[in-house]
Each structure stands twice: as structure tokens, then as C-alpha cells.
C-alpha positions as CSV (number, residue, x, y, z in Angstrom):
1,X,46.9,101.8,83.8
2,X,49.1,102.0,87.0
3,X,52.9,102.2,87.1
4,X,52.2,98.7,88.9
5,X,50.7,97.4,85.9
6,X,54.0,98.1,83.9
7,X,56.8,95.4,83.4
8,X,59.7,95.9,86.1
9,X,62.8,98.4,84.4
10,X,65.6,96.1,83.3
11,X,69.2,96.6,83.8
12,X,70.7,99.2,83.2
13,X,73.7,102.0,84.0
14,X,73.7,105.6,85.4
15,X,73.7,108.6,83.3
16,X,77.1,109.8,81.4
17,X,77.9,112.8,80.2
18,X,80.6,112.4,77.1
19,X,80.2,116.1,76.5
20,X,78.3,119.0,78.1
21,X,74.6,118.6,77.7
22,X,74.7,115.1,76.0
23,X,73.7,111.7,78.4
24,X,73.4,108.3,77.7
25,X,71.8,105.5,79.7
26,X,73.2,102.3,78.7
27,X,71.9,98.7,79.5
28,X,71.5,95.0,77.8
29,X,68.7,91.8,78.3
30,X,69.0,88.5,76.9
31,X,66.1,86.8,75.2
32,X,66.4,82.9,74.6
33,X,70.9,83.3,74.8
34,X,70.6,86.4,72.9
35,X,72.0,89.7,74.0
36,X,70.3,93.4,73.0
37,X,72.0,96.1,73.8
38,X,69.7,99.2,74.2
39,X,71.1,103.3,74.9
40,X,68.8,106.2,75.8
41,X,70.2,109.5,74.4
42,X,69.2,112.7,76.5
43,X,70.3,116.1,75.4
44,X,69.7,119.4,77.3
45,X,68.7,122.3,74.7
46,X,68.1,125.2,77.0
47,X,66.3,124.4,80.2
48,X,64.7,121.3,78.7
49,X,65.7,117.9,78.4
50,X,64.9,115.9,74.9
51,X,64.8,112.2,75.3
52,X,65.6,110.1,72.8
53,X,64.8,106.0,72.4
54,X,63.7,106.4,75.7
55,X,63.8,103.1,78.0
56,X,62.2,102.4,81.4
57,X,64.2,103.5,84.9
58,X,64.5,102.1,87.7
59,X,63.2,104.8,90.8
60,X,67.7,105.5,90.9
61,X,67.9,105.9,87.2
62,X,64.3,108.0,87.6
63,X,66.4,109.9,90.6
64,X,69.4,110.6,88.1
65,X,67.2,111.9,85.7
66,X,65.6,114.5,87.9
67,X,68.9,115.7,88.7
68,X,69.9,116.7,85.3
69,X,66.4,118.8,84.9
């Protein structure tokens, strides 16, 4: 499997930082009038970055990523 062959990222905002070493990505898709919410966590522990609920980027959001490690 290809990165091609994977469905397109959806929606969603840039990385914030509420405190030091803590990020969320925020974003939202309706299905049939409904609306999900959906929030990636990512906390830096040393020089490593743990990802939590992790959700598809678009190549910016991919870009923002690489930036914080």
C-alpha cells in the first residue's frame, strides 16, 4: 500500500501548544448532517514526541509536525 492508496486528510487546524510540551490538532467531518469532532494529542517527553488518537495530516499539518521534532 502507497500513501496514494490512502483516503485524502480531512480538515483540520495547526498545532497548539496550551502548555509547554503539550499540542493538539483539532478538526471536524460531517457524515449524513452529523458533525464529529476529532483532537490529536502530542506530548514531547524528552526528545520524543508521543502521539496520541493520532489522525491523518495534510503534507502542512505533516510540515508542522516535523517542526516540533
Amino acid at each position: 500500500m502507497t500513501t496514494s492508496d490512502l483516503p485524502p486528510a480531512l480538515p483540520h487546524g495547526a498545532p497548539s501548544e496550551p502548555i509547554p510540551g503539550l499540542h493538539f490538532v483539532t478538526g471536524a467531518f460531517s457524515i449524513s448532517g452529523l458533525r464529529f469532532s476529532r483532537a490529536m494529542t502530542i506530548v514531547r517527553e524528552d526528545a520524543r514526541l508521543i502521539i496520541v488518537n493520532s489522525v491523518r495530516l495534510s503534507d502542512a499539518g505533516l510540515a508542522a509536525l516535523d517542526q516540533l521534532g
